[in-house]
C-alpha positions as CSV (number, residue, x, y, z in Angstrom):
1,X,-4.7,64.7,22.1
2,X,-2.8,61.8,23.5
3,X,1.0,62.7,23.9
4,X,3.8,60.5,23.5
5,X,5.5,60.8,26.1
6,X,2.7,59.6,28.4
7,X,3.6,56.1,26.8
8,X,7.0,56.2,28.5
9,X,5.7,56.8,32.0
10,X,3.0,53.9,32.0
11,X,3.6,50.2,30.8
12,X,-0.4,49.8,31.6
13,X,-1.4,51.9,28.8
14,X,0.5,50.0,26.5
15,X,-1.1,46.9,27.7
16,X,-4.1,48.8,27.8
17,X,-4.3,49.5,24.4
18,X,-2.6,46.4,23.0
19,X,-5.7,44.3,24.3
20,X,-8.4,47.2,22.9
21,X,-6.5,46.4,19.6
22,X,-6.8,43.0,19.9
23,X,-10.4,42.4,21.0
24,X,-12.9,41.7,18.7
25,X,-15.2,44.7,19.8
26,X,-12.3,47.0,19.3
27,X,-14.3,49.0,16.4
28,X,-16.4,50.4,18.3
29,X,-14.0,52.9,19.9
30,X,-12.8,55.1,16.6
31,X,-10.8,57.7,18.3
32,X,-8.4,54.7,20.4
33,X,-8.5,53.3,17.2
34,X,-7.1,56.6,15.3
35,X,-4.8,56.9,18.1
36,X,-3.1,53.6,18.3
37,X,-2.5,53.9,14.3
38,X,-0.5,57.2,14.3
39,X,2.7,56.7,13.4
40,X,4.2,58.1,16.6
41,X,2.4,56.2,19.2
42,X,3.6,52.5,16.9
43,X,7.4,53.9,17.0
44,X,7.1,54.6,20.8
45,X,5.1,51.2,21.1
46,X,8.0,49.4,19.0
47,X,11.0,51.8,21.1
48,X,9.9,50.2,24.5
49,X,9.1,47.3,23.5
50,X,12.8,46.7,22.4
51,X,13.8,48.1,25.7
52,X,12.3,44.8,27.3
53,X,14.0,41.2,26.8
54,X,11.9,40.0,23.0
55,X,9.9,36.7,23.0
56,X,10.4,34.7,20.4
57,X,7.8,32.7,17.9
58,X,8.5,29.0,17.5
59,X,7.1,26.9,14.3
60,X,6.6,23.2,15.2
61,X,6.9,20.4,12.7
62,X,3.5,20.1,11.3
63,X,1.2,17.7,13.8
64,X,-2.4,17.8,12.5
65,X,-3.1,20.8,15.4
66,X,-2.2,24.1,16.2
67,X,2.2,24.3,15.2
68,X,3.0,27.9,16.7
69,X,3.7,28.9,20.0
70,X,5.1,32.2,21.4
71,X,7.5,31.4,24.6
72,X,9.0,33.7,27.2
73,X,11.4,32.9,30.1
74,X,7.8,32.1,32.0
75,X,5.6,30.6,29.8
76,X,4.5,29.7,26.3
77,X,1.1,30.5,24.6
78,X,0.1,28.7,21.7
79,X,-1.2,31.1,18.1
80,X,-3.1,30.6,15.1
81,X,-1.4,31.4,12.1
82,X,-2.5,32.7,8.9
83,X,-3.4,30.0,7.0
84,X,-4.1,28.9,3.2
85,X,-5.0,25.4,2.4
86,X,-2.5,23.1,4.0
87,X,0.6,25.2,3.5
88,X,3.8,24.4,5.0
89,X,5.9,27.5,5.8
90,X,9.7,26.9,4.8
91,X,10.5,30.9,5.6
92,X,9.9,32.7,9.0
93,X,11.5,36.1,9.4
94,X,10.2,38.9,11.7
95,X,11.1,42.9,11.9
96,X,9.4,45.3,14.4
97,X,6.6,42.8,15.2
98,X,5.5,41.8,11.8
99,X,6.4,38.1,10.7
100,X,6.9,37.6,7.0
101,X,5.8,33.7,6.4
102,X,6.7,32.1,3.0
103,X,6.2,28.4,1.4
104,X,9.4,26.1,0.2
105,X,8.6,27.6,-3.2
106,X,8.1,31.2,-2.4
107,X,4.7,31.4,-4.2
108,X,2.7,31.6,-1.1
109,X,3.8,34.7,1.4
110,X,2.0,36.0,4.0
111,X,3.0,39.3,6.6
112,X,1.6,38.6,10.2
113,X,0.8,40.6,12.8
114,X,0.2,38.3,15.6
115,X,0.0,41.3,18.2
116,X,-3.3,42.3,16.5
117,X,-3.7,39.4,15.0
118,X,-3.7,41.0,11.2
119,X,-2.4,39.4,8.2
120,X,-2.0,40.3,4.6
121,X,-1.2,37.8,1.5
122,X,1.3,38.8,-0.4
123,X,1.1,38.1,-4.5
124,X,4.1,36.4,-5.2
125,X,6.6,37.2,-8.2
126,X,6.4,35.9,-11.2
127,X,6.8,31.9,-10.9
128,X,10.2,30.7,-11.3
129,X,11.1,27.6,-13.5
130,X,13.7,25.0,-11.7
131,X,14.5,27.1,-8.8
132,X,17.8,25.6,-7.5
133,X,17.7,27.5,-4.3
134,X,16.0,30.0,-2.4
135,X,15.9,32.5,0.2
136,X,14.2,35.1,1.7
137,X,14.9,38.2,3.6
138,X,13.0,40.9,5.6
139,X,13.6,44.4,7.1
140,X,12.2,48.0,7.4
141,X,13.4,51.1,5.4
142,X,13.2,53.5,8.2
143,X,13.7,56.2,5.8
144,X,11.1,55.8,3.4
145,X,9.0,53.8,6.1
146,X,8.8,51.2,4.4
147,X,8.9,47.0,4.7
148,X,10.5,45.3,2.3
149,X,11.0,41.5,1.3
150,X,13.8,40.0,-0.5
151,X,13.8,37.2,-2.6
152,X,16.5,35.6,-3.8
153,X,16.7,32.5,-6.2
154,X,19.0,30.5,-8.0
155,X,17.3,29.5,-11.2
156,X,18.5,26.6,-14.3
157,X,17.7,27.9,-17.2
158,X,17.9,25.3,-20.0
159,X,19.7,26.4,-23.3
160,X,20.1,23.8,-26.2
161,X,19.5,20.9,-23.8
162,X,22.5,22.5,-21.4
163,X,21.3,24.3,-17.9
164,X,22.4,27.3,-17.0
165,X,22.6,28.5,-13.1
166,X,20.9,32.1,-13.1
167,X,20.9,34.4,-10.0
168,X,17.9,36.5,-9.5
169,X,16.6,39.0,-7.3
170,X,13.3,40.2,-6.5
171,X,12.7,43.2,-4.0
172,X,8.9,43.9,-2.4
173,X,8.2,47.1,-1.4
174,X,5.0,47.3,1.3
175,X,4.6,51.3,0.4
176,X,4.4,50.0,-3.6
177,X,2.8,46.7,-3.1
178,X,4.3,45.3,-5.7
179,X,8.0,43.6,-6.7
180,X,10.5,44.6,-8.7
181,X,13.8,43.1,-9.9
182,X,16.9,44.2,-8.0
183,X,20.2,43.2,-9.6
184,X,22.4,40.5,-7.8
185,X,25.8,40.4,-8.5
186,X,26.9,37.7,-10.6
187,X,29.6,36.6,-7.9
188,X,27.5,35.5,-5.5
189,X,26.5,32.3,-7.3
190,X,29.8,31.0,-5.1
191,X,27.7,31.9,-2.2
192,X,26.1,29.7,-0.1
193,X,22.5,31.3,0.4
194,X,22.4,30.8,4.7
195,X,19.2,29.7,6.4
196,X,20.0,32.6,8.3
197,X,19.5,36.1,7.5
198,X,19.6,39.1,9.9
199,X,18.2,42.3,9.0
200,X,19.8,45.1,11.4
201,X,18.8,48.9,11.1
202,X,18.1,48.8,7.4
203,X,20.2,46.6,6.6
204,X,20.2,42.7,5.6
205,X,23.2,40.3,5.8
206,X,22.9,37.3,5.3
207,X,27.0,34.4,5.4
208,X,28.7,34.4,1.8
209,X,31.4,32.0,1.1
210,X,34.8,34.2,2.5
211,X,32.4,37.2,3.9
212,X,29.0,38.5,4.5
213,X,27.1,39.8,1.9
214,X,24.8,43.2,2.6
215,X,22.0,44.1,1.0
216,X,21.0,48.1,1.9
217,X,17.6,48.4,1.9
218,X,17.1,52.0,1.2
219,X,19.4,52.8,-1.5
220,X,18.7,48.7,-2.4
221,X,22.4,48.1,-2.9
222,X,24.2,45.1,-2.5
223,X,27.8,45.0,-0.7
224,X,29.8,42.4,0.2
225,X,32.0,42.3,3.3
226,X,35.6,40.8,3.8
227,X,35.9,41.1,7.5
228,X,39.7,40.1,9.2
229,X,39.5,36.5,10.2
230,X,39.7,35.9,13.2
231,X,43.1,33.7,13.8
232,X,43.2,30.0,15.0
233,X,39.5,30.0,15.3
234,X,36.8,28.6,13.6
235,X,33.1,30.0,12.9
236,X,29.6,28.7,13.4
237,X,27.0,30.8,12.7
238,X,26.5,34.5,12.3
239,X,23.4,36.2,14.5
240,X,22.8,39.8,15.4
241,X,24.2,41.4,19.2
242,X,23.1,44.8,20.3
243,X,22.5,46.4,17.0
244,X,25.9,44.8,15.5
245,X,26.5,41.6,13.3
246,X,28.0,38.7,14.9
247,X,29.3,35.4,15.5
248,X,30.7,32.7,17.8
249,X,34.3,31.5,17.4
250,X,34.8,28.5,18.8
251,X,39.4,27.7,19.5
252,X,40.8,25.3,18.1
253,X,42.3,23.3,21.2
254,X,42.3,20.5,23.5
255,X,39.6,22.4,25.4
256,X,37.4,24.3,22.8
257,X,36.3,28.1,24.4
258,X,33.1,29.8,22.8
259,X,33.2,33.0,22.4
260,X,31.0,36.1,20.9
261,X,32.5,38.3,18.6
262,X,30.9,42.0,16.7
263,X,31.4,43.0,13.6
264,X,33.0,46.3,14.1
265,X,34.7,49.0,11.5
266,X,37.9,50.1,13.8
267,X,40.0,52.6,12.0
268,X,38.2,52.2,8.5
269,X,39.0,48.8,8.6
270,X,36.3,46.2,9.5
271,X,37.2,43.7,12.1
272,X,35.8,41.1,14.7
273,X,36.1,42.4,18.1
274,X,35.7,39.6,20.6
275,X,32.9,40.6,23.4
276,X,33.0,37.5,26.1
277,X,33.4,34.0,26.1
278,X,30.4,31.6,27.0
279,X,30.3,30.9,30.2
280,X,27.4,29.0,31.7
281,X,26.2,26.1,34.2
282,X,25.2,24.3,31.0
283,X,27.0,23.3,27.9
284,X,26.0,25.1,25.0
285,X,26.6,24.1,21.6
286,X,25.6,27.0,19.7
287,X,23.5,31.0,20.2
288,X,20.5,31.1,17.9
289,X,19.1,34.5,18.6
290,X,19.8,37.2,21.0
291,X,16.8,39.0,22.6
292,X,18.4,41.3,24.6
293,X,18.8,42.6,28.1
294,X,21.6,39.7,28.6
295,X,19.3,37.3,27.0
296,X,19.9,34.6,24.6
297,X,18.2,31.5,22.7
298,X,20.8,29.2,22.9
299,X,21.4,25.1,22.1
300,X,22.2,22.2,24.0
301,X,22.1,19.1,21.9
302,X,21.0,16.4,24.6
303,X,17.9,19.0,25.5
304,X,17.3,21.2,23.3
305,X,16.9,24.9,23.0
306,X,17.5,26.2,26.4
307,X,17.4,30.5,27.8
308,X,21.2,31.6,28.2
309,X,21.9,35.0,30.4
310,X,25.7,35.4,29.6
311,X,25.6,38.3,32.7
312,X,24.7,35.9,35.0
313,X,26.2,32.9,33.4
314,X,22.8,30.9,34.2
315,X,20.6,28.8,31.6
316,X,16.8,28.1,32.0
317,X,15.1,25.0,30.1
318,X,11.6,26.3,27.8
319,X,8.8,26.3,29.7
320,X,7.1,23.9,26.8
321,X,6.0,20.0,27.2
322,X,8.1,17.2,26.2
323,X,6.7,16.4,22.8
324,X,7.1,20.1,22.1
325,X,10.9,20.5,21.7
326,X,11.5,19.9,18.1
327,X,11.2,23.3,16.1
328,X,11.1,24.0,12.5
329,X,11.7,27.5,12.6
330,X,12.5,30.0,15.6
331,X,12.6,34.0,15.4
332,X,12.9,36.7,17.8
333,X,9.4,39.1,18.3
334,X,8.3,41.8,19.9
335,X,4.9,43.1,20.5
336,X,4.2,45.7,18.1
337,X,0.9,47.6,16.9
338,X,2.6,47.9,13.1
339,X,-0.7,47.4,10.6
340,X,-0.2,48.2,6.6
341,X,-2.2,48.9,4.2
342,X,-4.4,45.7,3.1
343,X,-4.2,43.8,6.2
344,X,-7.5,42.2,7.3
345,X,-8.5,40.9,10.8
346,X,-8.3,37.1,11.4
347,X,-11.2,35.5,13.0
């Protein structure tokens, strides 16, 4: 029997077996096949991949050819996603190499494996009339090993010729294959659903109006955090850093300074600790993702998104062409050999 631990002491079996996985011919070699789907060999796959700076995926507005390219610090490959009809993907969110994919109206959702390139179409909830707003969110239970999708819609229900703003929540469980209605608290309808939601060891959290709001995707419980502010300084954007929630501050002053900041509990009390300011041979106007080892996807408005190591203080332009720079949707990924249950090979 194949031990784990034999994983850790050779990056070429990994490789090894990612590209058995991924060939077409890969069926004919049952017992790699039963051992790259136990559970323990995907968790050590997953642990060193995370070990290694993630890639990312990048969605391209829609251009009549191929929109979705996965791009390193060296070089960028272009990949075929799932497709159905001429669907335009709204949603992109990824958890321990699975991408969850989702249309504008959240009637179309697909989870992606573009490691083994496997995909599964998700039935969607039941349809929702007037949808004011929508989000979605995706994370693993680690408990119940489970991946689970959130959906979240503000609906106008109309009563007597009057409408009536109606938060809803729907949870998918991958285990159950099916949805269920989860209760959202009725005050968030002041929040501001965020473009952006993070999903960070079984939790997501996703920018409320005064806080972040938590959603707990185990005991499927919302919570909604009031963090101290952090004085004289003014947010942009929350994102996730080493396993913590967090966000860049930029002062208020003549000369604004950027700096990162985590979301830490000190003393029972839940504060932003500042971690370092942004320092680099490049302006940057904002951090988009984080994919570790020092390294960031960062944003410079006269070129783009650019590679930030705040260690070395350095940036690096994306190895893409030209007419490639405008992105619809971005995501960290690592390689992963997650499959579930109903996913079929793409051709």
């Amino acid at each position: 029997m194949l031990r784990l631990n034999l994983l850790h002491h050779s990056g070429a079996a990994i490789a090894c077996f990612t590209s058995t996985f991924q060939n077409p011919c890969w069926s004919v070699c049952k017992s790699w096949k039963s051992k790259i789907s136990n559970l323990q060999f995907i968790q050590g796959h997953i642990d060193i991949s995370n070990k290694k700076p993630a890639s990312i995926l990048k969605l391209f507005l829609p251009n009549g050819g191929d929109n979705m390219a996965r791009i390193t610090r060296e070089n960028f490959a272009k990949l075929n996603l799932p497709t159905h009809g001429n669907t335009m993907y709204r949603f992109m969110r990824s958890c321990n190499g699975l991408v969850c994919l989702a249309n504008a109206y959240g009637n179309l959702i697909q989870l992606w494996n573009p490691t083994t390139r496997q995909s599964k179409q998700i039935l969607a909830p039941e349809k929702h009339s007037r949808y004011h707003e929508l989000n979605l969110g995706f994370g693993f239970d680690s408990i119940s090993n489970d991946y689970k999708i959130l959906m979240i819609v503000r609906s106008k229900l109309s009563t007597d010729g009057h409408f009536t703003s109606v938060l809803e929540g729907k949870l998918y469980s991958s285990n159950a294959d099916s949805w269920k209605e989860i209760h959202v608290p009725q005050s968030f309808m002041s929040c501001p659903i965020a473009e952006s939601v993070l999903s960070i060891n079984g939790v997501l959290y996703f920018e409320g109006t005064h806080g972040i709001v938590s959603l707990d995707l185990h005991n499927e419980v919302f919570g909604y955090l009031l963090p101290n502010s952090v004085q004289h300084e003014r947010k942009l954007h929350v994102l996730e850093f080493e396993g913590s929630v967090a966000m860049v501050f930029v002062s208020v002053s003549e000369e604004p300074v950027l700096s990162l900041w985590t979301l830490d509990d000190v003393c029972g009390n839940v504060s932003w600790i500042k971690k370092f300011n942004l320092e680099a041979d490049l302006r940057i106007d904002r951090l988009v993702l984080y994919l570790g080892v020092g390294q960031f996807v960062a944003f410079n408005s006269d070129i783009g998104y650019i590679f930030y190591d705040y260690k070395k203080k350095e940036t690096r332009q994306f190895p893409l062409p030209t007419r490639a720079r405008e992105a619809m949707l971005i995501v960290k990924y690592i390689e992963s050999l997650v499959s579930l249950e109903g996913f079929e090979q793409l051709e």
